[in-house]
C-alpha positions in Angstrom: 60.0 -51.6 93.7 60.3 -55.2 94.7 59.1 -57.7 91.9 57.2 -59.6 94.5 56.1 -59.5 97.8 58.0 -61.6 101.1 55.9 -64.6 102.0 56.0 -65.6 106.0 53.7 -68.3 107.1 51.3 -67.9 110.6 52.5 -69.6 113.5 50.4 -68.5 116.0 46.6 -66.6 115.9 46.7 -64.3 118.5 43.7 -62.2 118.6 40.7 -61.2 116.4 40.5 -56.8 115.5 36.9 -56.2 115.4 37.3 -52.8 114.5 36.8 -53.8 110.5 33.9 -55.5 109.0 36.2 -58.7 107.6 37.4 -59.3 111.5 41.2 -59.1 110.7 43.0 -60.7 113.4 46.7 -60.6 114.2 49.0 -62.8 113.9 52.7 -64.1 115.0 54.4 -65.5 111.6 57.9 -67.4 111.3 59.7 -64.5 110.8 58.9 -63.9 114.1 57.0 -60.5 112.8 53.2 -59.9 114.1 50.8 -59.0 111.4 47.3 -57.4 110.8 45.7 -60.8 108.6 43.2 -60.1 106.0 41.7 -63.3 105.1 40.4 -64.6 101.7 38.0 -66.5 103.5 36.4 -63.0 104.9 32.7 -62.0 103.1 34.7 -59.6 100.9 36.8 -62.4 98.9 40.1 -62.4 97.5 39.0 -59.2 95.4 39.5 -57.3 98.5 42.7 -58.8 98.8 43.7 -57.9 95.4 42.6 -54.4 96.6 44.6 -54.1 99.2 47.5 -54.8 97.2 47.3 -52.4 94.4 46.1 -49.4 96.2 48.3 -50.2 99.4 51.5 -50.3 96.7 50.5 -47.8 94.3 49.9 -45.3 97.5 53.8 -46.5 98.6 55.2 -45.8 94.7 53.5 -42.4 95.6 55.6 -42.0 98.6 52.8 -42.4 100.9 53.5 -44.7 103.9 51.9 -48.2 104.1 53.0 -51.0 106.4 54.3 -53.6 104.7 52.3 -56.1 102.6 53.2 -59.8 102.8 52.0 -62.8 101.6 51.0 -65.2 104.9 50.6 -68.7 104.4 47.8 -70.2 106.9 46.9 -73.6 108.2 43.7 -73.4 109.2 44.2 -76.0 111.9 45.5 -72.5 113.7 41.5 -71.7 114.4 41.8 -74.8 116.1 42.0 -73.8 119.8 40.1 -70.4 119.3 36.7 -70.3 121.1 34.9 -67.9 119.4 32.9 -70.0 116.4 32.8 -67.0 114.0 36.6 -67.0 114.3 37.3 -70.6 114.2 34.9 -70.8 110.9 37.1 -67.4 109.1 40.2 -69.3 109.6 38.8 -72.8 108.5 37.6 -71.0 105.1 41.1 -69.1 104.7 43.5 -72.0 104.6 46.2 -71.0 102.2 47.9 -67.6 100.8 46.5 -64.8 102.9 47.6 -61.7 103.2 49.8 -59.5 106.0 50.1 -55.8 106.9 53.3 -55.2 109.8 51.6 -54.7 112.5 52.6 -51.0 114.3 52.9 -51.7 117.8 51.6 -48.1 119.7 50.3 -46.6 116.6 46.5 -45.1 117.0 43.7 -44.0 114.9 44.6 -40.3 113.5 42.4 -37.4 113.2 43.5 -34.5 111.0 41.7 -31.9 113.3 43.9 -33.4 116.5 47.3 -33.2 114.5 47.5 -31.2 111.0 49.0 -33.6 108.4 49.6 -30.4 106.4 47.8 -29.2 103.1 49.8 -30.9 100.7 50.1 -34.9 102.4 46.5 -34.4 102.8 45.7 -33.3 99.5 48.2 -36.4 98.1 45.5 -38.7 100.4 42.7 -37.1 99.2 43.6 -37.5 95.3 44.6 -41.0 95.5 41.4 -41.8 97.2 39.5 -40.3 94.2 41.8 -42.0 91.8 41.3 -45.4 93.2 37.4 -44.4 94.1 38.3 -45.9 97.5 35.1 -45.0 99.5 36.1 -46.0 102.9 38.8 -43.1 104.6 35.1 -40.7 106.3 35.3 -39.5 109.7 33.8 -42.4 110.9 36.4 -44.8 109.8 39.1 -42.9 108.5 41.9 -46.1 108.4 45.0 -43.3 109.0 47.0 -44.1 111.7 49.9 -42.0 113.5 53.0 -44.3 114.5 56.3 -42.6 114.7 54.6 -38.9 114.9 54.0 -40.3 110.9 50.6 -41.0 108.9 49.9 -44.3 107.5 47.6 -45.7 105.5 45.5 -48.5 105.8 42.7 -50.8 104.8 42.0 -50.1 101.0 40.2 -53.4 100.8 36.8 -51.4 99.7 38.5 -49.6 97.3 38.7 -50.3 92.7 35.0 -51.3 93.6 34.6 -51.6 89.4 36.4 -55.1 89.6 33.0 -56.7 91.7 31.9 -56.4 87.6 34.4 -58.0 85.8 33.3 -59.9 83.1 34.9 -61.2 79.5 35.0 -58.2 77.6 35.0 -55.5 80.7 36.0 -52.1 79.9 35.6 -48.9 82.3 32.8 -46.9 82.1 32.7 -43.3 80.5 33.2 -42.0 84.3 33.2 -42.9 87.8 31.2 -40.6 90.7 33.3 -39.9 93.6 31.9 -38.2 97.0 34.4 -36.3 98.5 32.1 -34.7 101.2 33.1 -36.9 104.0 36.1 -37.7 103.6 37.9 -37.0 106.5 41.4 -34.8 104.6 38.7 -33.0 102.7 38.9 -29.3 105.5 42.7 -29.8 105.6 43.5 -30.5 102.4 45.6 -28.1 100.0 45.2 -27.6 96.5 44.6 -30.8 94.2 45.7 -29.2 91.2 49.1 -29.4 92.8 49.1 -32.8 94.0 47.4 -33.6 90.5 50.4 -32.2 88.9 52.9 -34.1 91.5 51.1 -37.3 91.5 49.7 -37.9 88.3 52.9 -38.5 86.2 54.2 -41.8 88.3 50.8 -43.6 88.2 51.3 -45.5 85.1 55.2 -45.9 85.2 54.4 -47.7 88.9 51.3 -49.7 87.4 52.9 -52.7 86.1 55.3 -53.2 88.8 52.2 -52.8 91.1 50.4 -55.0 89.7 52.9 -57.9 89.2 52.6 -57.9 93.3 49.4 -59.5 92.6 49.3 -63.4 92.9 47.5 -64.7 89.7 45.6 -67.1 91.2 44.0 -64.3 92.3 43.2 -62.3 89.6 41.7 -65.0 87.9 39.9 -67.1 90.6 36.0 -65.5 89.1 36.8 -66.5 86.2 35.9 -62.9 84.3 39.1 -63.4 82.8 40.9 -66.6 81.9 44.5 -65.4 82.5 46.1 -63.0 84.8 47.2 -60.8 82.0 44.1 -60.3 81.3 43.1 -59.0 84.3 45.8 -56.7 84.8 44.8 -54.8 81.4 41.6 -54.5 82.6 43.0 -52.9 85.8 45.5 -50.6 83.3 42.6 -49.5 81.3 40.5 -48.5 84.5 43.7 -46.3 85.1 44.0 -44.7 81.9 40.8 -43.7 81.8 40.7 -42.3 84.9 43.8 -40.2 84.8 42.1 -38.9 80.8 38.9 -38.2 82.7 39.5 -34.4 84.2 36.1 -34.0 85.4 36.5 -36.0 88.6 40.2 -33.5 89.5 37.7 -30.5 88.7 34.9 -32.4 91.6 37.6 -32.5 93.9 38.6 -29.2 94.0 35.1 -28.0 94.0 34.2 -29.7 97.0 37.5 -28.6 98.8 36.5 -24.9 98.6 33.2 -25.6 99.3 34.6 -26.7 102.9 37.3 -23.8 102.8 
């Protein structure tokens, strides 16, 4: 794993993507790459950003595909020439380190039920959804897209929705609830037991490096913690005790043969 993630700075806003509630738009950078923005000026904050990075990167330790996560430099005089005022206003409030997905040109939204992904990469989705409590892959938005006859994964943003609580002396609750019911690999996933048993063993080993992706400027900009270290042992105890908690494997499972 990389020790940090490639920087590129916008040249050109190109078009807003109103398909997600922070109105990502893409960009042209100076790499002369086009990228999905997410922008820390959007209603979500920076934490979604931070999001983003450790569930988008944990999910690619996994061996899951994600497009690539860069850090995107933006002058907000970019917004400049953009009509649209809710636009101009995202961009004026984002000035600074942003963040990038590689944008994949002719990929669309995928639906398990069109195209089988097969039991075992949609159990692998399923399980690192309910590890990261990421509430946001349902039928009606299920952020999976097909590019090169290949699922990707996308938007994590609403995802490690514990961190909205930081505060000095955080630590995870007892147990987390997870509804499975809608998500949309739930009819086409195989057993969880086996991904469990796959998966489970390189969370932790990949944590570190994951979360050393993280800008601290970031991790510390609420001020629940004073330092960034901080903040990533609060995200390595959420972790631990998750992957010690062995009710929320046995919830999955039940609600996968409840749809069987």
């Amino acid at each position: 794993m990389s020790t940090s993630l490639r920087a590129v700075a916008a040249t050109r806003y190109v078009t807003p993507l109103r398909e997600g509630g922070s109105l990502p738009g893409l960009v042209e950078a100076d790499d002369l790459g086009m990228y999905v923005l997410k922008f820390r000026g959007a209603g979500q904050g920076v934490k979604a950003l931070v999001a983003e990075v450790v569930v988008g990167e944990l999910a690619r330790a996994l061996g899951l595909r994600v497009p690539e996560i860069v850090l995107a430099e933006l002058d907000p005089e970019l917004g400049r020439a953009e009509p649209d005022e809710e636009v101009q206003a995202l961009l004026r409030a984002s000035g600074g380190r942003n963040l990038g997905f590689d944008f994949l040109p002719g990929s669309f939204d995928f639906n398990p039920l069109v195209r089988d992904p097969g039991p075992a990469l949609a159990a692998r989705v399923l399980w690192l959804d309910a590890l990261v409590l990421n509430v946001d892959r349902s039928w009606r938005n299920p952020n999976l897209l097909l590019w090169h006859r290949d699922v990707w994964l996308i938007d994590h943003g609403a995802a490690l929705y514990f961190h909205h609580r930081f505060a000095p002396g955080w630590q995870p609750a007892a147990s987390y609830r997870y509804d499975a019911s809608d998500h949309v690999m739930l009819p086409v996933a195989g057993s969880l037991a086996e991904a469990d048993q796959e998966l489970r063993p390189l969370v932790l080993p990949a944590l570190a490096g994951v979360l050393a992706l993280v800008p601290e400027d970031w991790l510390t900009q609420d001020g629940a913690f004073s330092t960034a270290d901080e903040a990533r042992a609060a995200y390595t105890a959420y972790f631990e005790a998750r992957l010690a908690d062995p009710a929320w494997l046995d919830d999955l499972e039940a609600a996968r043969a409840a749809r069987v």
